[in-house]
C-alpha positions, 0 to 999 in steps of 0.5 A: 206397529204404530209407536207415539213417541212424546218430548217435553223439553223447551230446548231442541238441543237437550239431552231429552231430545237426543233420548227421544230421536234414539227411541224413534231411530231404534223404532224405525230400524225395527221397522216400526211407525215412530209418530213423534211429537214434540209439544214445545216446539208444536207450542202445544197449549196445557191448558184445559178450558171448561168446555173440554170438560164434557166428553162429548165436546168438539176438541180443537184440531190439534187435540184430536189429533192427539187424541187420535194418534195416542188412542190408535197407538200399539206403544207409547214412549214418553220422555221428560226431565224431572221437575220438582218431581213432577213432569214440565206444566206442558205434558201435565196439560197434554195428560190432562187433555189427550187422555180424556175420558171416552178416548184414554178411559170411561167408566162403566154403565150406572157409574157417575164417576166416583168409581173405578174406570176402565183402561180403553188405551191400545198400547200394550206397553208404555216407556217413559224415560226422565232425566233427573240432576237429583241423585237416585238414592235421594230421590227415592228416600226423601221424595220417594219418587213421585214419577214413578207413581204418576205414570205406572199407577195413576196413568197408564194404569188407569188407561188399560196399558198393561206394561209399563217402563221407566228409566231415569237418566241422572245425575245428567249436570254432571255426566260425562259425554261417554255416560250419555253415550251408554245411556242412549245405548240403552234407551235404544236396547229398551225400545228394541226389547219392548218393541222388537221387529216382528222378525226378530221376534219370531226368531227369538220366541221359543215354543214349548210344549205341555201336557193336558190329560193325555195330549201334547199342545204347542203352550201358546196354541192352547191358550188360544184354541177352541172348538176341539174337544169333541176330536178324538186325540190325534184331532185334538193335537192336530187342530190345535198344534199347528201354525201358519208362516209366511213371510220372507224368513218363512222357512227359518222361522217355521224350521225354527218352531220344528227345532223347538218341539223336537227338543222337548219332544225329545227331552220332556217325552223320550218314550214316545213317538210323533208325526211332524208336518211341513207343508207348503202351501202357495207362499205359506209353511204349514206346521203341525204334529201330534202324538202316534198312538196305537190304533188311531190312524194318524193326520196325514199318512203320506210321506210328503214334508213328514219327520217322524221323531222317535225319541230314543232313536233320535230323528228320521224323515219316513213315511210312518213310525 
């Protein structure tokens, strides 16, 4: 997974800074790309000339690699201090010049404009992190916390991202070194939710079993199945209840999937019997099951990688219900 990573704070020493290298540091642990750009020190210029106003002009260079970077990213983390409510005039013209139409958003055929664009942004998810010396309580009463409104609605909105966070870091002026500490802690937990190994993330996800007509699915395998209606019941489940795992954790993870349906299996329908199925295929596990049923021949008859889960009866490897 590729992750742009932006700072806009004139002072490499800044808190900002250290927010940003936290958020590259759990993104690489992770095992994520952290593209990182920091607009002041590359001297990044805010400001947009006329001739960039068409989408259809030549950008200069070091815009398109912007351009290209942010629009090819699976997340995005910003990170700026809050000035005058407002992000520094240097990411205020990045915004203007990166997130352009025609590679940030467009509008739809006929619309001149005037109406409401169509996100074309990659990213699923967006961070942004500020730091602030205005007390929270204060900012939102009297300024109603304008940051807030910019990023979640007015951009990343408008860009197609569908998840958005914010956390603002103050009252930073007077923090003591053990806050700052805590709060890096967190902007590395935050980065480690939104953007999880893809190990971890298997191993944390859970897969939970539904009930539609008279067939059992995998919730998640549903939602993306088709083309098996015309299959009788035990076809319908074994087509769509099924996964392919491969990598090195291959078999905790495919252990972990058969663990989850047993728990439901077993809590959700204890009067009734299932096949499960794990078989290994070169260097993938294939799991599947689906629900016995009285004269209709199950998927697979032999013994080979078959639990068989009688709800009341608890579990047992065999070759047949």
């Amino acid at each position: 997974m590729q992750v742009y990573v932006v700072v806009a704070h004139p002072n490499a020493q800044s808190f900002n800074h250290a927010i940003a290298h936290a958020a590259v540091s759990a993104l690489q642990r992770n095992g994520h790309e952290a593209i990182f750009r920091d607009l002041y020190a590359e001297k990044f210029d805010p400001i947009l000339p006329a001739g960039e106003l068409s989408p259809e002009t030549i950008l200069p260079p070091e815009v398109e690699l912007h351009c290209r970077q942010v629009t090819r990213a699976d997340g995005i983390i910003i990170v700026h201090p809050n000035w005058w409510g407002q992000p520094p005039a240097i990411l205020k013209g990045w915004i203007d010049r990166v997130l352009r139409p025609g590679r940030a958003y467009e509008f739809v055929a006929g619309d001149s404009g005037e109406g409401k664009p169509v996100g074309l942004l990659k990213a699923r998810a967006a961070l942004v992190f500020n730091t602030s010396n205005t007390p929270a309580d204060r900012e939102e009463q009297i300024f109603g916390d304008p940051l807030e409104t910019l990023w979640k609605k007015c951009v990343f909105a408008l860009c197609g991202v569908p998840t958005v966070y914010r956390e603002n870091f103050g009252v930073v002026i007077t923090s003591t070194l053990q806050q700052r500490r805590a709060w890096l802690e967190k902007v590395q937990a935050v980065v480690g939710r939104y953007f999880p190994s893809e190990k971890s993330a298997m191993h944390q996800k859970q897969w939970r079993l539904i009930q539609v007509g008279d067939c059992i699915y995998d919730a998640e395998q549903f939602a993306h199945s088709h083309g098996f209606e015309s299959l009788d019941p035990v076809g319908r489940e074994a087509f769509v209840n099924h996964f392919h795992v491969s990598g090195d954790d291959r078999d905790q993870v495919a252990d972990r999937i058969i663990q989850d349906w047993k728990a439901s299996m077993l809590s959700d329908w204890p009067d009734q019997t299932f096949r499960i199925y794990r078989h290994v295929i070169d260097d993938e596990i294939i799991v599947r099951f689906h629900l016995v049923r009285p004269g209709v021949a199950n998927w697979y008859d032999g013994d080979e990688g078959l639990i068989v889960v009688k709800s009341k009866a608890g579990f047992a490897h065999a070759d047949g219900p």
